[in-house]
N, C-alpha and C positions, 0 to 999 in steps of 0.2 A: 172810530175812524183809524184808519192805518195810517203811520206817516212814513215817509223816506227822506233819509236826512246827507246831502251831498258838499261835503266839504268844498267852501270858497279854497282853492289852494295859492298860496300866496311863496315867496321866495326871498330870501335877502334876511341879514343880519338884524336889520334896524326892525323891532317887532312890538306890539300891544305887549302891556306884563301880561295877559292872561291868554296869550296869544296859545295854541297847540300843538305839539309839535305832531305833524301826521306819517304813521305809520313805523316809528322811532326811523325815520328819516330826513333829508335836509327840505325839506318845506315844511310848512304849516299853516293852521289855519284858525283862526278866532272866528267867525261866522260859519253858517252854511246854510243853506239854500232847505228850506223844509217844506216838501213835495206831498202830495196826496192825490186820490182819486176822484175825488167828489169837492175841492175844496180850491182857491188860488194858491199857486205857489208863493213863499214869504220866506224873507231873510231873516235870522234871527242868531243872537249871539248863540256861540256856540257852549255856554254855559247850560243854557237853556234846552239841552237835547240827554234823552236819557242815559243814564249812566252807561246802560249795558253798550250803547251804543257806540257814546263815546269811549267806552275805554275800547272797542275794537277799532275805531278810526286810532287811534292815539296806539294802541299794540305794539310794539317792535315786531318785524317780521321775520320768522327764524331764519335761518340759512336751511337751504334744499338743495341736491341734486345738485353740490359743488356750487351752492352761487351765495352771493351776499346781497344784502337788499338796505345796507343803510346808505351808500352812493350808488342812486340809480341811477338810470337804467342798464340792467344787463341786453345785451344783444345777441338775443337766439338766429343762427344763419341758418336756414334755410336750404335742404339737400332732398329734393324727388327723386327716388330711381324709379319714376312711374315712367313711360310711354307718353302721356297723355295730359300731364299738369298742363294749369292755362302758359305759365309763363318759361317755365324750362322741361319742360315735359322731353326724355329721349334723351337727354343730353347728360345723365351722369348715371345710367344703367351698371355701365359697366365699371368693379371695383375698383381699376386702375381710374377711372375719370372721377368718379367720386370720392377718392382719396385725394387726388390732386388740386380738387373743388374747395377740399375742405382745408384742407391747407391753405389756399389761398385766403379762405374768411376767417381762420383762427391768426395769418398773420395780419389778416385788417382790423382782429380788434374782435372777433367772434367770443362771445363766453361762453356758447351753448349750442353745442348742432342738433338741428330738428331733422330727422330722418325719415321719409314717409315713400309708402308701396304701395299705396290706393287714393287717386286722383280724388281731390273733393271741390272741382272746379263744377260751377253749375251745369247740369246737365251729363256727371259723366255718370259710367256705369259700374256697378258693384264686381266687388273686385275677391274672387274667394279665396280663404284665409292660406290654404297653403301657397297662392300664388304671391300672396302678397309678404308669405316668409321665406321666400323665395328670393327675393326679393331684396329683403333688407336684414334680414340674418347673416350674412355673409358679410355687407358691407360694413354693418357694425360690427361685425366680429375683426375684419380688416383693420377701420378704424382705429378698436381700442386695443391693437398691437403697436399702433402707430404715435397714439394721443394721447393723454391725460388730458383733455379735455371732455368735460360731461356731453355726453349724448340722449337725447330725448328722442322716443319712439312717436311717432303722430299714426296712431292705428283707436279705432274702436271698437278693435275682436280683442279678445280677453287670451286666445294661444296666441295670436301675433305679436301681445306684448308682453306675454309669458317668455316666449324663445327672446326676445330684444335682451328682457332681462337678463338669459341667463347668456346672454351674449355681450352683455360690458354695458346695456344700457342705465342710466341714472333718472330721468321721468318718462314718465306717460302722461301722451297728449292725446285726449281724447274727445273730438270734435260732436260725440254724440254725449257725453256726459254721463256715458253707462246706462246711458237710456236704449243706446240698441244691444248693448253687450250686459247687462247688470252684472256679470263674474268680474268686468273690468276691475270694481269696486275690491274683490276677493285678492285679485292676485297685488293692487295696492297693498291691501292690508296685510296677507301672507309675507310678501317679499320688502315689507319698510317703504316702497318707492313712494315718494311725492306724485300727486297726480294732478294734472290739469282738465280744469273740467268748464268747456266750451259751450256757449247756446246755439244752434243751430231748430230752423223751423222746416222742418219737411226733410228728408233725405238728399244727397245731391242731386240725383237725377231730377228730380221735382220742386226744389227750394224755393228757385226765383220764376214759379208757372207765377203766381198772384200771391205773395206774402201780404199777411195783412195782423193788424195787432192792435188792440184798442187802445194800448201806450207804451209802445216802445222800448221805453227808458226802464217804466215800472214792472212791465212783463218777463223781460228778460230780467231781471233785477229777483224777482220772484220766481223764475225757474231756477236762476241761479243759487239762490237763499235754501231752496227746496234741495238744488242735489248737492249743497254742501252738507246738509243735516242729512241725508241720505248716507253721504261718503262716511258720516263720524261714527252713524250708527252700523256701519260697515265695517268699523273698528280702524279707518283713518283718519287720526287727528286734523283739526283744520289750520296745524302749523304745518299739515305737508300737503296743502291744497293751494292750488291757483286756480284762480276762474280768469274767463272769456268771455266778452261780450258777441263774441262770432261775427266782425264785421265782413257781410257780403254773403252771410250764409241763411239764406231766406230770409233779404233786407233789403228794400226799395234803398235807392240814393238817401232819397228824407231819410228814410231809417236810418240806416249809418251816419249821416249828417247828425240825427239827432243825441246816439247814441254818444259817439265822439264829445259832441259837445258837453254833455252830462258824465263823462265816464268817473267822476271823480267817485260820484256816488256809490262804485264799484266797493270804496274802499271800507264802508261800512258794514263789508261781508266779514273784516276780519281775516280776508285772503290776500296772498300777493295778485296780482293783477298782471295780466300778459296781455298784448295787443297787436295784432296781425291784421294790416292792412294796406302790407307791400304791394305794391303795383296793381291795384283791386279796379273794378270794371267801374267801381264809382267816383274814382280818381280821373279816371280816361272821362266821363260823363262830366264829370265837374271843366276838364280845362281843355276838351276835343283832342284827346289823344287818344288814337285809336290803338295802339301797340302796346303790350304789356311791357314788355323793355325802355320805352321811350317816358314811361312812366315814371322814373326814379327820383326828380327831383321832389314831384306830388306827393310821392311816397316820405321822403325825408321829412316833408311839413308837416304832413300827418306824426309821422313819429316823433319831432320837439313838440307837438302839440301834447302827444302822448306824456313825455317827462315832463312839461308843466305843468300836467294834473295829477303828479307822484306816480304815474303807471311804473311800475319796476323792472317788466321784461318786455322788449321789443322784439316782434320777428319779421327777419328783415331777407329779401335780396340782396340789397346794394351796401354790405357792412359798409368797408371803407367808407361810402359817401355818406353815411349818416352818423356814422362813428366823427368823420370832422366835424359834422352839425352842432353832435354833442359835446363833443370838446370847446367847441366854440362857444357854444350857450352855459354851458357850465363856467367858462372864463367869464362872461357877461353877466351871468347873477352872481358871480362869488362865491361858488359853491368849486 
């Protein structure tokens, strides 16, 4: 029988003595929640979980791509120069606006700009690579005249994050996991970059016809296990890997609901943990807000949800407003 074991993540000074610290960061956790397929789920000290395991819950997580992971969360903002994203699609095309975009979220408190040239809102359409280095070659080349702040490419063609790279970028985010680009995995391992590696079910255009998954939590969990050992065997260590649980990306409401609520389990991949769930169409479902915009305070809850269960990177819209959250919830646990 397989087990999956998701750290109880817990906060605060006063701790069990055998209590453990997760991820060599400020939470910890003495239990965790030990999952399976065929079996009920059950709470069990965290002694009790196998070594390999826990020493990957328990790991300190290196530094990547300019960022530190022992006070999380870091906060990746968020810059489309697509046409067509669901929530700012059009509006930072051009170099001058997308310079001045980012500026705005590096003074709100930005650690990390995500830069993307191919829409991965449900239903859009494929976008071909030289259009989309078109695109975003330029503005990070703009950018990193401008910034010492890391920049991250969000592409799953293996030339469009080739040129990023050789264009001042520091990760790749890669929403397909090298599953539709497998070079992806090459130029990682060629050029040192850290890579982030996302689950997504069906391509965009098709994701959200009927997503369906006989558990969720464990499925994704197991794609993601699968393309980390891929990525290593690729000749990229899994101290320059992040995974993604893809919320929104061929995932009913429950899905993402469920995901969220379990994401802790993330941690026992041994990877830093990124979470993108800014303004997402199951935020709007959950509280009848039909506008991606008007969506930001939903967005904030989901992301201190995120930091309470040690997630490390955030990607966010509304930095400012969730950088207060943080600030504030960081004053309230002590941390």
């Amino acid at each position: 029988m397989t087990y999956y074991y998701r750290p109880i993540v817990m906060s605060g000074a006063t701790r069990p003595h055998h209590a453990r610290q997760l991820a060599g960061g400020s939470f910890w956790f003495d239990r965790v929640e030990r999952l399976s397929r065929t079996a009920p789920a059950e709470i069990i000290d965290a002694n009790k979980i196998p070594q390999d395991v826990l020493d990957r819950l328990c790991s300190e997580r290196a530094p990547m791509a300019g960022l530190g992971f022992d006070g999380v969360p870091n906060l990746m903002g968020i810059l489309n120069v697509t046409p067509d994203s669901f929530s700012d699609g059009g509006k930072f095309t051009a170099p001058d606006a997308a310079i001045a975009h980012t500026k705005r979220m590096i003074d709100d408190g930005a650690d990390i700009i995500d830069i993307g040239g191919e829409s991965t809102r449900p239903g859009a359409a494929f976008v071909p690579e030289e259009d989309e280095i078109a695109r975003t070659a330029p503005v990070i080349a703009a950018l990193r005249e401008t910034t010492a702040v890391p920049i991250s490419i969000d592409t799953r063609k293996s030339g469009v994050a080739r040129e990023a790279v050789a264009k001042g970028a520091n990760l790749l985010n890669d929403v397909a996991a090298a599953t539709f680009d497998p070079a992806m995995f090459d130029v990682a391992a060629e050029t040192q970059m850290p890579i982030c590696l996302m689950h997504a079910q069906g391509d965009p255009k098709t994701m959200q016809d009927a997503p369906t998954y006989d558990d969720v939590v464990l499925d994704v969990f197991d794609f993601l296990s699968a393309r980390v050992e891929a990525a290593i065997a690729a000749g990229v260590p899994r101290s320059r890997i992040m995974v993604d649980p893809g919320i929104g990306f061929g995932k009913t409401t429950a899905h993402n609901i469920a995901l969220l609520d379990k994401i802790s389990i993330f941690h026992s991949l041994g990877c830093v943990i990124l979470l993108g769930a800014s303004r997402k169409r199951f935020i709007g479902e959950i509280t009848a807000t039909e506008t991606a915009e008007d969506r930001v305070i939903g967005s904030v809850a989901v992301a201190i949800h995120g930091m309470m269960q040690g997630v490390q990177v955030l990607r966010v819209h509304d930095i400012n407003e969730t950088n207060q959250a943080i600030r504030l919830q960081k004053t309230l646990i002590g941390m």
